[in-house]
C-alpha positions as CSV (number, residue, x, y, z in Angstrom):
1,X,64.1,69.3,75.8
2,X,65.6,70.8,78.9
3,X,66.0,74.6,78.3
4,X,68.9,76.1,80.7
5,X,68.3,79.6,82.3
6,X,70.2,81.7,79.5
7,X,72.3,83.4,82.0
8,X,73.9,80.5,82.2
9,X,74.6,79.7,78.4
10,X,74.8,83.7,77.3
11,X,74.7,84.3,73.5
12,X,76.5,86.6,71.3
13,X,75.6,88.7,68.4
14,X,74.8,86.1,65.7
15,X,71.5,85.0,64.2
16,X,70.4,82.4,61.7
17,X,66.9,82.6,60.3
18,X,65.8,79.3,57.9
19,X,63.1,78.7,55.8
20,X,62.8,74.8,55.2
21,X,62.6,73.2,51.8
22,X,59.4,73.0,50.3
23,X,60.2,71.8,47.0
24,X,57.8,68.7,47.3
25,X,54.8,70.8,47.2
26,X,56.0,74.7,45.6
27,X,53.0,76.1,44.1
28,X,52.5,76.4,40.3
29,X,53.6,80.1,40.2
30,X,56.9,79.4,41.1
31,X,58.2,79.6,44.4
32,X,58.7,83.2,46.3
33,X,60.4,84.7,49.4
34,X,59.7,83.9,52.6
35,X,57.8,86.6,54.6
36,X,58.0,85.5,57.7
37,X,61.6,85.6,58.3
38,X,61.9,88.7,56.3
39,X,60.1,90.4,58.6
40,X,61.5,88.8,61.7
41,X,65.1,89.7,60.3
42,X,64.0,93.5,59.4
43,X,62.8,93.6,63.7
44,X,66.0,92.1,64.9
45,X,68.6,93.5,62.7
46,X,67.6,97.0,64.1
47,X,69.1,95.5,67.8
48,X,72.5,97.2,68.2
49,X,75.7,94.3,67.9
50,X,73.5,91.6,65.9
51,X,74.3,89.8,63.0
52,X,72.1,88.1,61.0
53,X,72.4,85.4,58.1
54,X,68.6,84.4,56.2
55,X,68.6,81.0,54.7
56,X,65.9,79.6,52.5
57,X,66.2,76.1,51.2
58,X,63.5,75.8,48.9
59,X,65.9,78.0,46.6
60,X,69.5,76.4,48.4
61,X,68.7,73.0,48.1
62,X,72.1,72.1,47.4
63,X,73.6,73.7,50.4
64,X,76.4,72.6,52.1
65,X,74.5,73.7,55.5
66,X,77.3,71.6,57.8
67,X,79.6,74.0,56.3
68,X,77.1,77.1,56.5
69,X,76.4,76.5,60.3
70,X,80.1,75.6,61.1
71,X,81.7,79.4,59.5
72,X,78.9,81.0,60.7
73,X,78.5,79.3,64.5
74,X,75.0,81.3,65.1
75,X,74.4,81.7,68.7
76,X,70.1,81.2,67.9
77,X,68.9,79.6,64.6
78,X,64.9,80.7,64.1
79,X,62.9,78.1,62.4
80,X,59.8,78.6,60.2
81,X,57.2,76.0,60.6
82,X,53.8,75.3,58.6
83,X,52.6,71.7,59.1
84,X,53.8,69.8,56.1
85,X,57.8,71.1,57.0
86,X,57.7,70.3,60.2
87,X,59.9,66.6,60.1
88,X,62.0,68.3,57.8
89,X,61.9,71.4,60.1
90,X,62.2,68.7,63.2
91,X,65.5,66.8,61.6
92,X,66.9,70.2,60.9
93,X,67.2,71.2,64.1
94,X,68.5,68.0,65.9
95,X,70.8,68.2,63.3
96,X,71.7,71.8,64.7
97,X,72.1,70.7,68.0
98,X,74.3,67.2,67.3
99,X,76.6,70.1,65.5
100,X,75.8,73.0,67.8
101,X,74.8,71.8,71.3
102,X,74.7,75.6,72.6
103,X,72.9,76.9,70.2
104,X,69.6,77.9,71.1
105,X,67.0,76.5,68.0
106,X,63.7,78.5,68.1
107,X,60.7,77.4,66.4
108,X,58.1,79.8,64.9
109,X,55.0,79.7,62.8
110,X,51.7,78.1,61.6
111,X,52.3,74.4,63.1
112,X,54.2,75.2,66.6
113,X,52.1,77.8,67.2
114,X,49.2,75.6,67.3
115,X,51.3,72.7,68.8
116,X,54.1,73.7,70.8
117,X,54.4,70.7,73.3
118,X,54.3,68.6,70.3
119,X,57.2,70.4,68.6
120,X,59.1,70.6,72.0
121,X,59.0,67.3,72.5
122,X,60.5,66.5,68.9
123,X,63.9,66.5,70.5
124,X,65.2,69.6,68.6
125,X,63.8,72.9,69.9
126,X,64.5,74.7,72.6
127,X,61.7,77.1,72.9
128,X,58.4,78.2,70.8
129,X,57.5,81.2,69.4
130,X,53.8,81.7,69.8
131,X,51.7,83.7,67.5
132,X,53.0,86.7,65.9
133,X,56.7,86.5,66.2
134,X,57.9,90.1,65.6
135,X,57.8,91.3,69.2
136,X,58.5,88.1,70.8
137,X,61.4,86.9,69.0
138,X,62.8,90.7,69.5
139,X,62.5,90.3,73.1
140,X,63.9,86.4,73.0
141,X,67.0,87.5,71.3
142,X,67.4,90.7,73.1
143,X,67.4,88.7,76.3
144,X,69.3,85.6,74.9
145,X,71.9,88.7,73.8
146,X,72.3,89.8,77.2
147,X,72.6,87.1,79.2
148,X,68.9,87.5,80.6
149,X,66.2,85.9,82.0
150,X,63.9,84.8,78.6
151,X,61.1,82.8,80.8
152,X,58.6,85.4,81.5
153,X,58.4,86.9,77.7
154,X,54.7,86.6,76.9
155,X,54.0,84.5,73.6
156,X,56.7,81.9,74.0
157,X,56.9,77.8,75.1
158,X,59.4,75.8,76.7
159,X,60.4,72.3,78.5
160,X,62.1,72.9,81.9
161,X,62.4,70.4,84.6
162,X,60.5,67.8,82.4
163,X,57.7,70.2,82.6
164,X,56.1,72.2,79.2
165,X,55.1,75.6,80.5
166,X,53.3,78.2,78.0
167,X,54.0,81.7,79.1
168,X,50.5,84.9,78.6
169,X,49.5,85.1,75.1
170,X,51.1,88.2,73.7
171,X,48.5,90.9,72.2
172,X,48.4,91.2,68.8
173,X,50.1,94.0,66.8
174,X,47.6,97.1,66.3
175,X,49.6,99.1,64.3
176,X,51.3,96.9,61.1
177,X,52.6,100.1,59.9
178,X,55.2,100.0,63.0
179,X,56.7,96.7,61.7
180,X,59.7,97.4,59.4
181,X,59.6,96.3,55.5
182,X,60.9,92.8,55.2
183,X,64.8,92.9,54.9
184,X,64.4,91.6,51.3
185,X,68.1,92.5,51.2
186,X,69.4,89.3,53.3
187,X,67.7,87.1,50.1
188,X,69.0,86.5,46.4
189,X,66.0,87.9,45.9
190,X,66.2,87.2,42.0
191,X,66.9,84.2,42.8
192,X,63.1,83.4,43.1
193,X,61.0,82.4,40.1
194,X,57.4,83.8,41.0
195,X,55.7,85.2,37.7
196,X,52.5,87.2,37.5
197,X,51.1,86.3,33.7
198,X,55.3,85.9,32.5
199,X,56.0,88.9,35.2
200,X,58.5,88.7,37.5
201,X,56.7,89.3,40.8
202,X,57.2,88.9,44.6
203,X,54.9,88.8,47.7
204,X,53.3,91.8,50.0
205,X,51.2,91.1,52.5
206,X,48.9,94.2,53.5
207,X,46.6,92.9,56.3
208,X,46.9,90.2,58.8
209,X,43.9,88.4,60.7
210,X,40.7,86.9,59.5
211,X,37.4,87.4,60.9
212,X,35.6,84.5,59.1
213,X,35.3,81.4,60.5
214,X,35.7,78.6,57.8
215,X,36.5,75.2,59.6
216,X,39.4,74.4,57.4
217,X,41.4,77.5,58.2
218,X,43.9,78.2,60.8
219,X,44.1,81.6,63.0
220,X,46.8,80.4,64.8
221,X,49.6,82.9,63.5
222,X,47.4,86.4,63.0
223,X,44.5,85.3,64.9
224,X,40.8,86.6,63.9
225,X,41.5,90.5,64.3
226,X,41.5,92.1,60.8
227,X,44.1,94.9,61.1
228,X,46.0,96.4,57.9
229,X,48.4,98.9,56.6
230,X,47.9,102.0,55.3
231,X,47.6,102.4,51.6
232,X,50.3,105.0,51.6
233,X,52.6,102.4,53.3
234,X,51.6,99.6,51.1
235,X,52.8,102.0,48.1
236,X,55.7,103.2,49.8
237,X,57.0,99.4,50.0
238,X,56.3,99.3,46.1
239,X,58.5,101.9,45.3
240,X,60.7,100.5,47.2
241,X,61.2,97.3,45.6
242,X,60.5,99.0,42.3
243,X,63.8,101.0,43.0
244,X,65.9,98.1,44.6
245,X,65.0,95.3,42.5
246,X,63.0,96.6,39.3
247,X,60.5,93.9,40.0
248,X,56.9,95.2,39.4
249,X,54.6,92.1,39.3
250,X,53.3,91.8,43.2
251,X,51.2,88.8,45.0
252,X,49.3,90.5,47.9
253,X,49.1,87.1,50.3
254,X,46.2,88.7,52.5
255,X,43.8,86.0,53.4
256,X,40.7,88.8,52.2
257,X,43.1,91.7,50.6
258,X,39.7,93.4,49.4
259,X,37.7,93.1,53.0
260,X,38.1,97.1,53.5
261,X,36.4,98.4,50.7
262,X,37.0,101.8,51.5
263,X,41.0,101.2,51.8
264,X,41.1,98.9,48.7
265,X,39.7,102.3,46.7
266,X,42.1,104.7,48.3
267,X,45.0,101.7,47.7
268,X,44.1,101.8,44.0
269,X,43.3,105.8,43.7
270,X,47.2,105.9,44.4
271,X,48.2,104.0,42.0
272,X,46.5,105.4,39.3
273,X,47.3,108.8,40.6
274,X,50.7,107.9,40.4
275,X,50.8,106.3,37.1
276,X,52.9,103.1,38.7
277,X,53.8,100.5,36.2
278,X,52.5,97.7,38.0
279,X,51.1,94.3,37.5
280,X,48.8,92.5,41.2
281,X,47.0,89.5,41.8
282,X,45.1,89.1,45.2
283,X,43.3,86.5,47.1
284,X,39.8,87.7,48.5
285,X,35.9,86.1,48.8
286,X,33.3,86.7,46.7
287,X,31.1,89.1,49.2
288,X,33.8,91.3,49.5
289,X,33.8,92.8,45.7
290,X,31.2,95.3,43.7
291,X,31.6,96.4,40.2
292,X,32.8,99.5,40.8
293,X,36.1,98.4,42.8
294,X,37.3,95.2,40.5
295,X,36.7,98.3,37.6
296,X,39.1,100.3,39.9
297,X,41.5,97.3,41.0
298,X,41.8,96.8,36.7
299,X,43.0,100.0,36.4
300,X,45.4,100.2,38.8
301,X,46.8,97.4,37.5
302,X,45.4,94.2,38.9
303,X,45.4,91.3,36.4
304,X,44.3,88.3,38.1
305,X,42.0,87.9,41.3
306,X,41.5,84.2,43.1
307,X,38.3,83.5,44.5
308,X,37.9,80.4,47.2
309,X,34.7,79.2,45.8
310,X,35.4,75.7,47.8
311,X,32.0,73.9,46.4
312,X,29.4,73.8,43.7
313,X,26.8,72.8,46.5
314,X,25.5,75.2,49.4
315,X,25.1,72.6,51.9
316,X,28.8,71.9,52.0
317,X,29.7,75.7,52.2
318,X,27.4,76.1,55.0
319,X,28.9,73.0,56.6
320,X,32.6,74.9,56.6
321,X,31.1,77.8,57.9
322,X,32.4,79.5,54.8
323,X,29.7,82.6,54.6
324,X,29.3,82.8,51.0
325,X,26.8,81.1,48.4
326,X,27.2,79.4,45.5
327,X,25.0,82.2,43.3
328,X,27.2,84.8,44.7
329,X,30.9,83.1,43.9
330,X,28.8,82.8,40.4
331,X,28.4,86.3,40.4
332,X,32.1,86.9,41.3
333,X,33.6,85.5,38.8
334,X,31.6,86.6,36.1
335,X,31.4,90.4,37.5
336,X,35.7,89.9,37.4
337,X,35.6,88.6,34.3
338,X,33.6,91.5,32.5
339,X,36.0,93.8,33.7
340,X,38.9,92.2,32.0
341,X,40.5,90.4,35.2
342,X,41.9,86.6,34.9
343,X,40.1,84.8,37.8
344,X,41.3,81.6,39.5
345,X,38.9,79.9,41.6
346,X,40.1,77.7,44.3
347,X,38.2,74.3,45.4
348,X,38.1,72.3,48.3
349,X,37.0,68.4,48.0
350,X,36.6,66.3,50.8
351,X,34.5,68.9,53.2
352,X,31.9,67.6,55.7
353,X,28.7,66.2,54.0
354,X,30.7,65.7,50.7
355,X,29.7,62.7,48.6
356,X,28.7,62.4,44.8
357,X,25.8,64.6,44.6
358,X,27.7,67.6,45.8
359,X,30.9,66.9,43.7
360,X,28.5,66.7,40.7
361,X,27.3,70.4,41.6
362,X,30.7,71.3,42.0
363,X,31.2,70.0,38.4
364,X,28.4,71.6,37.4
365,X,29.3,75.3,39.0
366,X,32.9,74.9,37.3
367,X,31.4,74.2,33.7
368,X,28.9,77.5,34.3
369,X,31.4,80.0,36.0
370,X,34.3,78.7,33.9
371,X,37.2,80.4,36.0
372,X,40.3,80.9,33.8
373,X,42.2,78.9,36.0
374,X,41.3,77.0,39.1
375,X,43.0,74.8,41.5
376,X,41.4,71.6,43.2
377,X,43.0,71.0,46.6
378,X,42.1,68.2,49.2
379,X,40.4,69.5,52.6
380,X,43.3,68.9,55.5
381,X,42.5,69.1,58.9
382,X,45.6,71.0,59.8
383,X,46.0,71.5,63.7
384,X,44.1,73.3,65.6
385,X,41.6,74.3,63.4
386,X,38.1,73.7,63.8
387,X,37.7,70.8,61.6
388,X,40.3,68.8,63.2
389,X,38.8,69.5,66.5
390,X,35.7,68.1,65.4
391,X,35.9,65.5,62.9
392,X,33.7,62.8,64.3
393,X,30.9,65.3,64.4
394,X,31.9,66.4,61.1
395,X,31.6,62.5,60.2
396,X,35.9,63.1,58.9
397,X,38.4,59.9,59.3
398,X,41.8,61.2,59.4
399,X,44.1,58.4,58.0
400,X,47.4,59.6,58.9
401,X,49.6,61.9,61.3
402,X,52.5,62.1,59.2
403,X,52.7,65.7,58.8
404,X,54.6,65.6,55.5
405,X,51.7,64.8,53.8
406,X,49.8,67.8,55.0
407,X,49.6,69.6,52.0
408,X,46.5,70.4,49.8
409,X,48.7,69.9,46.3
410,X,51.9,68.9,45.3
411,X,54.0,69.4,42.4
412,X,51.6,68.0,38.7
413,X,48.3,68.2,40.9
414,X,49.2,65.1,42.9
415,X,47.5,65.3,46.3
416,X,47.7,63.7,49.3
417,X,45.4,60.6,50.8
418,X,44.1,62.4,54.1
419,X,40.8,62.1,55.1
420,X,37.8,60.4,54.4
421,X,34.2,61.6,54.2
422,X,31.3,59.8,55.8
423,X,30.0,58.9,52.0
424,X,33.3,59.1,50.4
425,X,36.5,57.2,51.5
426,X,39.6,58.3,50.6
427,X,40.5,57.0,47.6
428,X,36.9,58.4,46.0
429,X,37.8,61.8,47.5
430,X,40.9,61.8,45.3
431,X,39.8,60.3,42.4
432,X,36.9,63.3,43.1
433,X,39.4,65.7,43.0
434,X,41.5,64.4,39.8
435,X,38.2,64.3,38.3
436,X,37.4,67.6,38.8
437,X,41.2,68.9,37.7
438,X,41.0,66.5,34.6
439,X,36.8,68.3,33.8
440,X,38.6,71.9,33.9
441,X,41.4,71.1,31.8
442,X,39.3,69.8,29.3
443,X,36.9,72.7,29.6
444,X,39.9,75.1,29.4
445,X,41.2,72.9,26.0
446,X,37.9,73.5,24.9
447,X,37.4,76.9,25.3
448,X,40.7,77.6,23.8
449,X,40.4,75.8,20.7
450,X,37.0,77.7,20.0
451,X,38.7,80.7,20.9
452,X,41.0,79.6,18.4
453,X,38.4,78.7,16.0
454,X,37.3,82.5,15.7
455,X,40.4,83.5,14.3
């Protein structure tokens, strides 16, 4: 698509951010706010004369949004993108344009982040954000605001002339604790039905970047820097939303929340210290907890810690370049488990060098660690990341390019038919992983009737 200089198209004051529907594939907790445009909206709305609307349509599905655009007439719409929305994302804004031909429609996120030509060239964006969006999209709008030359902003894409040009990467953000909160306040944010063991709860994210190098994982968005926020900040945003909203039940969505050790104890000294009625869950690996700090994370009111364990068999985690061992992810669990926490293990079929030996030790691993829960997901070779760069070395048929089935699990377990392994085609790699779901229900019925049994 053709992008005009914006002196010559000027914008006013008004700003749309949407989160597309994902109601095909929502997780099992419930679905939850979306982050990204939170924080995008808590940048901009500081910019003197702007008005902002948020729109999420996993929770306004039955939105009249011909009638939402029309009152409103934004001036920019910002798009979230992760592979799996993006024809939804890609109808949505041609859709825009048919309604709203000046309007510029800005896409941002996981999947035009690693393809911008690709989402350019779907006919209904005008530029890309790159990367992080926080500073770029503040300088887009700013300049689409005033009338002013957006070209040279570093961390942005465009079509001009029939040409796609790709503008410097922009650095990533040092300090997280410049970026404001998100601006929960444009959100029903009640509206959401996230629970933490029958809590109401919401996300926090406390770190950005990743500085593992699994093959399945994308770095597109936060890149391989580990940065993170101050504890002190991190609490600060509690008490907010403990204040504003009474919700005290929190997801923290850091890829590794427990990769500083040091800062997970000083996070968790404060909230004991401050006697906060909370309940947490967090995502991390199993090399990056001890004893001692999952005794801590219990008392300060964690109840539920997710491990990617991936595979039973160490070939295939050395394969993803995933770091860890299968005696250690045994260790994990059960060290998390002594201390009272709930763990949920999550599991990858369809890696490189997967076939029926390893799902067997994967079957195997599940029956000795027993998780309390555990989710089986199919390995995708999203964009960009280092599987789908090499799948013939990897010995990986891709079946399909229709990005609406990029997702690892839908709604009842239901996944998508993907990929193929060199020993395993792609039926057996679902069959594999309904197998393994079916195994750890049974083992969970199991294990609560003897439970049962005692009492």
């Amino acid at each position: 698509m053709l992008v005009q200089n914006s002196k010559k198209r000027k914008a006013n004051c008004k700003v749309m951010l949407i989160h597309p529907s994902n109601s095909a594939f929502v997780e099992q907790e419930g679905d939850r706010p979306p982050l990204g445009i939170l924080y995008l909206a808590s940048v901009i709305e500081k910019i003197p004369g702007i008005e902002i609307q948020l729109l999420d349509l996993t929770i306004e599905a039955k939105v009249d949004i011909r009638y939402f655009l029309s009152t409103f007439k934004p001036q920019i719409v910002g798009i979230t993108i992760t592979t799996p929305l993006f024809p939804e994302a890609s109808r949505l804004a041609s859709f825009i344009k048919e309604l709203l031909p000046k309007t510029f429609v800005v896409a941002g996120g996981p999947h035009p982040s690693s393809l911008p030509e690709e989402t350019l060239l779907s006919k209904g964006f005008d530029i890309v954000v790159r990367g992080e969006g926080e500073g770029t999209f503040k300088e887009l709008v700013e300049c689409l605001k005033e009338g002013e030359d957006f070209r040279s902003i570093p961390g942005i894409a465009y079509i001009d002339k029939n040409e796609f040009i790709q503008t410097a990467d922009r650095p990533l953000i040092e300090d997280l604790d410049t970026i404001p909160f998100p601006a929960r306040h444009l959100l029903p944010i009640h509206s959401y039905h996230m629970t933490i063991l029958g809590i109401p709860a919401t996300p926090i994210i406390t770190s950005r970047g990743c500085p593992y190098h699994c093959i399945f994982c994308t770095k597109a968005v936060f890149g391989h820097q580990y940065r993170t926020r101050r504890p002190e900040k991190i609490v600060e945003e509690i008490e907010m939303i403990l204040d504003a909203y009474g919700i005290r039940g929190f997801l923290f969505v850091d890829d590794t929340f427990t990769l500083d050790s040091h800062r997970t104890h000083r996070f968790c000294d404060s909230i004991i210290e401050k006697k906060m009625d909370i309940i947490w869950r967090c995502w991390t690996r199993s090399d990056c907890v001890d004893l001692y700090m999952l005794e801590k994370m219990y008392q300060a009111g964690c109840r539920i810690i997710c491990f990617g364990v991936e595979s039973g068999d160490q070939d295939v985690l050395d394969t993803a370049r995933k770091g860890t061992t299968v005696k250690r992810n045994l260790e994990a669990i059960q060290m998390a488990q002594s201390v009272g926490l709930t763990v949920k293990a999550f599991f990858m079929v369809g890696l490189p060098g997967e076939n029926e030996t390893s799902i067997e030790k994967t079957l195997n691993f599940v029956d000795r660690a027993q998780p309390d829960m555990a989710d089986f997901y199919v390995a995708i070779p999203f964009p960009k990341t280092f599987l789908s760069d090499h799948v013939e070395e990897f010995g990986i048929r891709v079946l399909t390019q229709d990005w609406s089935k990029y997702y690892q699990i839908g709604l009842e377990g239901k996944a998508p038919e993907i990929v193929q392994t060199s020993a395993l085609n792609h039926q057996e790699v679902i069959q594999a992983q309904q197998k393994l779901q079916s195994c750890f229900q049974q083992l969970k019925k199991k294990k609560f009737t003897a439970k049962a049994a005692i009492f």
